[in-house]
C-alpha positions as CSV (number, residue, x, y, z in Angstrom):
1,X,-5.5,-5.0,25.6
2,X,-2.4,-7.0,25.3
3,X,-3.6,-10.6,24.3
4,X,-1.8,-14.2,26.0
5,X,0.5,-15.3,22.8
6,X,0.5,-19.0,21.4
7,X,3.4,-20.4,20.1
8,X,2.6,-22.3,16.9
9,X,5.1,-23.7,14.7
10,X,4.6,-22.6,11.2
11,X,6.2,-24.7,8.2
12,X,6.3,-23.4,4.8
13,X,5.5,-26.0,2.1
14,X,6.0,-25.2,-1.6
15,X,4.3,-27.0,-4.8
16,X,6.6,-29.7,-4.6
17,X,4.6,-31.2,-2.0
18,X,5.8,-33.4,1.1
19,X,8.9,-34.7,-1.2
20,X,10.3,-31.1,-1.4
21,X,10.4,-30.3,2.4
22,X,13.9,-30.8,4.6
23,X,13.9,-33.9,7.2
24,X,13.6,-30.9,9.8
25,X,10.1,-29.9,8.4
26,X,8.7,-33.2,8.1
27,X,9.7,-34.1,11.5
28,X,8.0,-31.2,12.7
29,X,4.7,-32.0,10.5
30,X,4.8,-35.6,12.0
31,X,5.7,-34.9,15.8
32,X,2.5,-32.7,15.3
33,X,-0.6,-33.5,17.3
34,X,-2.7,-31.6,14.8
35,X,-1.7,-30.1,11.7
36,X,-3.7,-26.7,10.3
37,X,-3.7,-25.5,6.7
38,X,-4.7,-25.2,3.2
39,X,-7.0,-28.3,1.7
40,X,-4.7,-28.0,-1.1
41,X,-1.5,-28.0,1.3
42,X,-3.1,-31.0,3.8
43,X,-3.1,-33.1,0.4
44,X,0.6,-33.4,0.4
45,X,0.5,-34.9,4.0
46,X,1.1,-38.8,4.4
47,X,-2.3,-40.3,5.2
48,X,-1.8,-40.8,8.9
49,X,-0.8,-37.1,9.7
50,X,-3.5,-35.6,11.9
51,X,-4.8,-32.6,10.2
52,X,-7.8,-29.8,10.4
53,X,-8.3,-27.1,7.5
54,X,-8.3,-23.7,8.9
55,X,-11.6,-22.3,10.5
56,X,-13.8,-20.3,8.8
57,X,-13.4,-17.3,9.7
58,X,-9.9,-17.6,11.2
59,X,-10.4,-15.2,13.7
60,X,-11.8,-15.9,16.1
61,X,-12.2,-19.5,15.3
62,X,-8.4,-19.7,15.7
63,X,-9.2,-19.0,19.2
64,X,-11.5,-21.0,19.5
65,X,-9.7,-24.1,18.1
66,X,-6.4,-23.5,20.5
67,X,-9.0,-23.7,23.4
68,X,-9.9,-27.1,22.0
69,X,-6.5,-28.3,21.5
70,X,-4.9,-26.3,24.6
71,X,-1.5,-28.1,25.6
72,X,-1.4,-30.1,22.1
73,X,1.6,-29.4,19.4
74,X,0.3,-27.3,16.8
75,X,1.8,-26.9,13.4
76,X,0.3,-24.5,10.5
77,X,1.2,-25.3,6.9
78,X,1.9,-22.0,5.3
79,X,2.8,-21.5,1.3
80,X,6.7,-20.8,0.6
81,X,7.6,-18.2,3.0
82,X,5.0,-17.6,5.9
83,X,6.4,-14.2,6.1
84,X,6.0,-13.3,2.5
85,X,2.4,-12.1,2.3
86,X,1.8,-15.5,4.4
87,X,0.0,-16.9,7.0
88,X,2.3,-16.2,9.3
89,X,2.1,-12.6,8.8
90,X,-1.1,-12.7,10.2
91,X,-0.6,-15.0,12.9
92,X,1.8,-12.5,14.7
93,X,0.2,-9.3,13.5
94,X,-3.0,-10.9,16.0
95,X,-0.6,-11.5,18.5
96,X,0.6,-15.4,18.3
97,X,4.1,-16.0,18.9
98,X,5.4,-18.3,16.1
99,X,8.3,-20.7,15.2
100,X,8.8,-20.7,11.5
101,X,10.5,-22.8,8.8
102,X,10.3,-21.4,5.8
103,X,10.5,-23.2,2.0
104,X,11.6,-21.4,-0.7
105,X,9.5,-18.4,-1.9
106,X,7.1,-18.4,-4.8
107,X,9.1,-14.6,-5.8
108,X,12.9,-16.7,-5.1
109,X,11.7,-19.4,-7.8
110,X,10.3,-16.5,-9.9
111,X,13.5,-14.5,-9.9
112,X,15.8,-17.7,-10.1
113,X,13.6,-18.8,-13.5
114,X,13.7,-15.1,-15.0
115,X,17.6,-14.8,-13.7
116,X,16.0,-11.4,-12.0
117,X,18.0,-10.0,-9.1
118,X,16.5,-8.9,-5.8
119,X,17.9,-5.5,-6.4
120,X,15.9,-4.9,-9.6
121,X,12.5,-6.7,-9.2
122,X,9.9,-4.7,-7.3
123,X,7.5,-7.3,-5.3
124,X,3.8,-6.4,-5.3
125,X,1.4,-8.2,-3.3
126,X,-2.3,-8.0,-3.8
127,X,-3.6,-11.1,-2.3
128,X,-6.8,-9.6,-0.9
129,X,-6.1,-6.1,-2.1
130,X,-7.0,-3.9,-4.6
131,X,-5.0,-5.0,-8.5
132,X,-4.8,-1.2,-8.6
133,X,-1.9,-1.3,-6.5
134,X,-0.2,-2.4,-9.5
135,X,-0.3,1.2,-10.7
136,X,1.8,2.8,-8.2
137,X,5.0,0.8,-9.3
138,X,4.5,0.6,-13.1
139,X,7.7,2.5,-14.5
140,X,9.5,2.2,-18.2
141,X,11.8,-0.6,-18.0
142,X,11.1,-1.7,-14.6
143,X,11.1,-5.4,-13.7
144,X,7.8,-5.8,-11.2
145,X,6.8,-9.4,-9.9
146,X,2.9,-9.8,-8.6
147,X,1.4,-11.9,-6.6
148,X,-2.1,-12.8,-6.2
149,X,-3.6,-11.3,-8.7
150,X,-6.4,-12.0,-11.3
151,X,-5.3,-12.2,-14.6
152,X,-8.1,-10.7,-16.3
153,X,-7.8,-7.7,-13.5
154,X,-4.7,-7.4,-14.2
155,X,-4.2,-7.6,-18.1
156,X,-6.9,-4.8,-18.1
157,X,-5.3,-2.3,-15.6
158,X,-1.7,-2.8,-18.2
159,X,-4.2,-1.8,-20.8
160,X,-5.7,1.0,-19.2
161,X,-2.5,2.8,-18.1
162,X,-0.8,2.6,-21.2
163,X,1.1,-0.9,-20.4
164,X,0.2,-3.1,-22.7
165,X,3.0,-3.6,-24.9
166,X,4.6,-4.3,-22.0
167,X,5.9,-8.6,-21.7
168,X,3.8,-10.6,-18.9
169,X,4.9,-14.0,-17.7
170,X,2.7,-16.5,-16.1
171,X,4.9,-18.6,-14.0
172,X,2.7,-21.1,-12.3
173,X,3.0,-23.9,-9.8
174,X,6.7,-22.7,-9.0
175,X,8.9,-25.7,-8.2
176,X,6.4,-28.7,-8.4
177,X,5.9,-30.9,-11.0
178,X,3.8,-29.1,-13.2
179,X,5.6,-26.4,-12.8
180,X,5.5,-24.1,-16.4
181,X,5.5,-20.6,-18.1
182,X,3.4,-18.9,-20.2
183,X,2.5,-15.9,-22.2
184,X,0.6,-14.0,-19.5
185,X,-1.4,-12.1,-22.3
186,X,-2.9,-15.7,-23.1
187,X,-4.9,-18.1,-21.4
188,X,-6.0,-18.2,-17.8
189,X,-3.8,-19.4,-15.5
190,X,-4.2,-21.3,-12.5
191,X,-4.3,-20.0,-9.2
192,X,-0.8,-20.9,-8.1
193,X,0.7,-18.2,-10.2
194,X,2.8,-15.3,-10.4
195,X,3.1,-12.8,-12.9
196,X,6.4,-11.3,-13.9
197,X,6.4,-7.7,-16.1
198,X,9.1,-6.0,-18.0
199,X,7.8,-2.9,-17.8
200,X,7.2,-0.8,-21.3
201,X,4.5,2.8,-21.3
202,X,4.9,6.1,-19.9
203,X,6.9,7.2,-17.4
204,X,4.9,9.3,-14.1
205,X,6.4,10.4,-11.4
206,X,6.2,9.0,-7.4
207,X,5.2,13.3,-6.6
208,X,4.7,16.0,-9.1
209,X,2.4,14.5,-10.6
210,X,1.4,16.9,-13.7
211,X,-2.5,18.5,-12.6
212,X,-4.4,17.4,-15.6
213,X,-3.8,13.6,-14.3
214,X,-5.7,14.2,-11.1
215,X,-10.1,14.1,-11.9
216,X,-10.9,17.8,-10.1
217,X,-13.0,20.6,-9.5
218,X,-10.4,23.4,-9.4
219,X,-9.7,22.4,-5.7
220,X,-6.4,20.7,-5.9
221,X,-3.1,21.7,-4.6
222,X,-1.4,22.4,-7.8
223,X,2.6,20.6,-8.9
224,X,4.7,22.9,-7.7
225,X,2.9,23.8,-4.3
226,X,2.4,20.4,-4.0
227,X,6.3,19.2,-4.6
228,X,7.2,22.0,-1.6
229,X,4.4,20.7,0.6
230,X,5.6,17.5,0.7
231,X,9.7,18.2,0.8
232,X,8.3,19.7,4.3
233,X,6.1,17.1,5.4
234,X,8.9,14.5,5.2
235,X,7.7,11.4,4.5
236,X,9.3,8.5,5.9
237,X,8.5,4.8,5.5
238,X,5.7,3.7,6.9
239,X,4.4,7.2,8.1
240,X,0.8,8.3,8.5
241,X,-0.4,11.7,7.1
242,X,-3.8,13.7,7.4
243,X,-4.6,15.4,4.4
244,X,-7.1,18.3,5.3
245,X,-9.2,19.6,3.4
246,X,-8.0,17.3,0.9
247,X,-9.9,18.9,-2.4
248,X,-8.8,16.2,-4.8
249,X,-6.3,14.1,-3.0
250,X,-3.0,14.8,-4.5
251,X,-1.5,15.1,-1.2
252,X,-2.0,12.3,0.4
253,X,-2.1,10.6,-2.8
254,X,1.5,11.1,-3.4
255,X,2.6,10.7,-0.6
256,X,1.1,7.5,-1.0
257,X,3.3,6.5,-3.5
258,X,6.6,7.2,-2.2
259,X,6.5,3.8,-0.2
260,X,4.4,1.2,-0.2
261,X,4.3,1.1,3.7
262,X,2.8,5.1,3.5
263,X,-0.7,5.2,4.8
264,X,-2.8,8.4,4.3
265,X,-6.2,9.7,5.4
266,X,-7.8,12.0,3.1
267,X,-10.4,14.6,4.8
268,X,-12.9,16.3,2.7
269,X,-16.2,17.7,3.5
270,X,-17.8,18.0,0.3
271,X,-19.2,14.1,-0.8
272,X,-18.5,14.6,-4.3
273,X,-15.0,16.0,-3.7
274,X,-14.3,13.1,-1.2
275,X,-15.7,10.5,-4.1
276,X,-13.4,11.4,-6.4
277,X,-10.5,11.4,-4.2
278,X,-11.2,8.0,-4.0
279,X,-11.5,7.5,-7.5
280,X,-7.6,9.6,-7.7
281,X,-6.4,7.1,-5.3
282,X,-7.3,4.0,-7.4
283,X,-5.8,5.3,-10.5
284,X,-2.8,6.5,-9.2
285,X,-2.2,3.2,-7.2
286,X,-2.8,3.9,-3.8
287,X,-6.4,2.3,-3.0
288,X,-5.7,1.7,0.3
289,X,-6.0,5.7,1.0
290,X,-8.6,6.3,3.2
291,X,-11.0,9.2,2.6
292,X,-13.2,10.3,5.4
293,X,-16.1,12.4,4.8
294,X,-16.7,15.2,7.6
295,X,-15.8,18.9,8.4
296,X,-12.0,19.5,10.4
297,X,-12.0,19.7,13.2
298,X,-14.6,17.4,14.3
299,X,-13.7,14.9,11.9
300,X,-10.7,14.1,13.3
301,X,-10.8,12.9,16.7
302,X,-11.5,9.5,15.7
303,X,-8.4,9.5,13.7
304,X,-4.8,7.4,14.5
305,X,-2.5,9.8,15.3
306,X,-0.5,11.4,12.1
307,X,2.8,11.4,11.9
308,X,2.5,14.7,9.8
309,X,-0.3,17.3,8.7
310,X,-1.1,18.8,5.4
311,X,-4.0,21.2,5.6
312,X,-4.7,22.2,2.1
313,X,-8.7,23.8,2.9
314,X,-9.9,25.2,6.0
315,X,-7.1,26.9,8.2
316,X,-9.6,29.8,8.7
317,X,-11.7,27.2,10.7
318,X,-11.6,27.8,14.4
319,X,-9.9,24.8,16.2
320,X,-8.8,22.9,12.7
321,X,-4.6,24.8,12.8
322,X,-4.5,24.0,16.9
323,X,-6.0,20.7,16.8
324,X,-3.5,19.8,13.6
325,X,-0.2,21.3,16.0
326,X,-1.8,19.5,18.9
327,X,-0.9,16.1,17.8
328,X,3.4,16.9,17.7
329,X,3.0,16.3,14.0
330,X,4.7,17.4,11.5
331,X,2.7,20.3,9.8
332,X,2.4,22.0,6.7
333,X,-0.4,24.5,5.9
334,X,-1.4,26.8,2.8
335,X,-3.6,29.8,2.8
336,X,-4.5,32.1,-0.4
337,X,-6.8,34.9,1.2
338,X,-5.5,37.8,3.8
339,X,-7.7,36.3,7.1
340,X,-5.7,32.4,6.1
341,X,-2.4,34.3,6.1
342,X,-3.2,36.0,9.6
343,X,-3.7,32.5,10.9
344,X,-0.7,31.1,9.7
345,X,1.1,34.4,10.7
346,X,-0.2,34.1,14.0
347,X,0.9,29.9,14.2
348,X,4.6,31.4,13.2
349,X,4.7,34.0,16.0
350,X,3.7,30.9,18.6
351,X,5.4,28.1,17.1
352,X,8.6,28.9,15.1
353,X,9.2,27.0,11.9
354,X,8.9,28.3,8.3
355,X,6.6,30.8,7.2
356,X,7.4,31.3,3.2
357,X,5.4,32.9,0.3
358,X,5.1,31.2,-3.0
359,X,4.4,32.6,-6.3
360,X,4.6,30.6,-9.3
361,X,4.5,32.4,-12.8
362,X,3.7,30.5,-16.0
363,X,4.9,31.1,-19.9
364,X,1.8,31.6,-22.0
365,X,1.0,33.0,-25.2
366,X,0.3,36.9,-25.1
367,X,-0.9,38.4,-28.6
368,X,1.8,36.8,-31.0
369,X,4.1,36.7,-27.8
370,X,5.2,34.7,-24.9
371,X,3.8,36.4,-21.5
372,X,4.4,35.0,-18.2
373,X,0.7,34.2,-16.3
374,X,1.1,34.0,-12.6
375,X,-1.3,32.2,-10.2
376,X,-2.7,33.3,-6.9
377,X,0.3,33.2,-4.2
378,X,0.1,30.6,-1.5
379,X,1.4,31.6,1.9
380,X,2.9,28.5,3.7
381,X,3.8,27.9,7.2
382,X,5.6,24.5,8.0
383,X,6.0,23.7,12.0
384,X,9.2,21.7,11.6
């Protein structure tokens, strides 16, 4: 249903209070018949602004307060940038139209004090998230700014992946008066902070991740099938894929982690399998991966529509390869015994697209020799 849009005006106000906004923004604030926001951000207001904190929850009681105020001028106090995991984010993403005057950002301060350019500092947001999303950016060398997080969350998930030689700068209260910067080892800073990292532990890749990092059972799509699965799938920003049969994960996992917009939905019948997926997922830095316990086909009608396929387990399964080509995804599909090859044999006959065999042989010691060790062959059928 599409919903009747509001227009709000949104104004972003920094640490620095009611002194730091522009003659613009306080007009706006002060032309207001109401003014919504923050306890801590109605405190900068001079005392004969009108003003209302935010309603608990904020939707629907957003509704519900526009009812009560229908035809009045609204403005929403919003930290920094409303668009930078903001308030006004969420105001359009639930359908209100806004008009929005930003301040300056609490990652522009944080880059301006550190003399970090845009081009080298990777942003990661986890106000509401998981801290685990750290994970999927930590890289040697690479300059990472976080926001929202919890400083004892954090200084243990630097620890636990090998980062903790790493430096970590508390910058808090960004542009106000009390404005400082710490060791973000020490202390606990206050909840107006971000934390800059320079980077230092071991390098892992986005995909191809080596096998013995994934928690498994002996059901996991090993590197190198992996690598090609995914070359064919063809992830783009902001895609959605359905990992079938997901066995441990590493799929969807890293696909995951080639772009922070990636979403994935992992599908595993066996509980166990599908609880450590989700275990997988948090360690590699993708928590928001959603795992969904239930047999293919029938556990995927309630499913968004993917933008590609993988079907790692279960292409024997009557209905599971047509209901997969059905949705004009992008599909990729493996198959190790004779009856899953005739399936995918078959799709290639109907369909078109790539039908490839893949053998990979590994060097292993062989009496006082080097032997090579080869692994079952995987028979692969791509649609596109």
């Amino acid at each position: 249903m599409v919903r009747e849009k509001s227009r709000l005006t949104v104004v972003g106000i920094g640490a620095d209070g009611w002194s730091g906004l522009s003659e613009q923004a306080q007009a706006l604030v002060l032309g207001a018949d109401v003014v919504l926001g923050a306890p801590r951000q109605l405190s900068y207001l001079p005392d004969d602004v009108a003003r209302e904190p935010w309603p608990s929850p904020l939707l629907p009681g957003l509704d519900a307060f526009l009812a009560e105020h229908e035809g009045q001028r609204i403005c929403v106090l919003a930290s920094g940038d409303p668009f930078l995991s903001g308030v006004g984010t969420t105001l359009v993403a639930h359908g209100y139209e806004v008009d929005a005057f930003p301040a300056l950002s609490s990652v522009t301060l944080a880059r301006a004090r550190l003399g970090w350019s845009a081009e080298e500092t990777e942003v990661v947001t986890i106000v509401g998230r998981s801290s685990a999303r750290v994970a999927r950016v930590l890289a040697p060398r690479r300059r990472v700014l976080v926001l929202g997080a919890d400083a004892t969350a954090l200084r243990s998930l630097l620890t636990v992946r090998g980062y903790g030689e790493s430096e970590l700068f508390a910058l808090e209260n960004l542009g106000g008066p009390e404005e400082r910067i710490t060791d973000g080892w020490a202390g606990e800073p206050g909840p107006l902070t971000v934390f800059a990292l320079e980077c230092a532990g071991p390098a892992l890749p986005l995909i191809g991740i080596p096998d013995d990092v994934y928690a498994h059972d002996g059901q996991l799509t090993k590197r190198d099938l992996r690598v090609s699965a995914l070359s064919r799938l063809a992830p783009s920003p902001g895609e959605l894929l359905w990992d079938v049969g997901a066995g441990a994960g590493s799929v969807g996992i890293e696909w995951s982690r080639l772009h922070g917009l990636n979403r994935a939905v992992a599908i595993e019948r066996d509980p166990e399998r599908a609880e450590r997926i989700g275990r997988n997922a948090v360690d590699l830095g993708v928590p928001e991966l959603e795992v969904v316990t239930g047999e293919a086909p029938e556990a995927l009608s309630a499913l968004p529509a993917p933008d590609a396929v993988f079907i790692g387990g279960g292409v024997t399964v009557p209905g599971v390869l047509e209901t997969c080509v059905a949705t004009g995804a992008r599909v990729v599909a493996h198959g190790v015994t004779v009856e899953a090859e005739q399936v995918l044999a078959r799709a290639y006959a109907e369909h078109g697209g790539e039908l490839v065999r893949i053998g990979v042989e590994r060097a292993a010691p062989l009496g006082g020799f080097t032997g090579w060790s080869p692994a079952r062959v995987v028979t692969q059928w791509s649609s596109r």
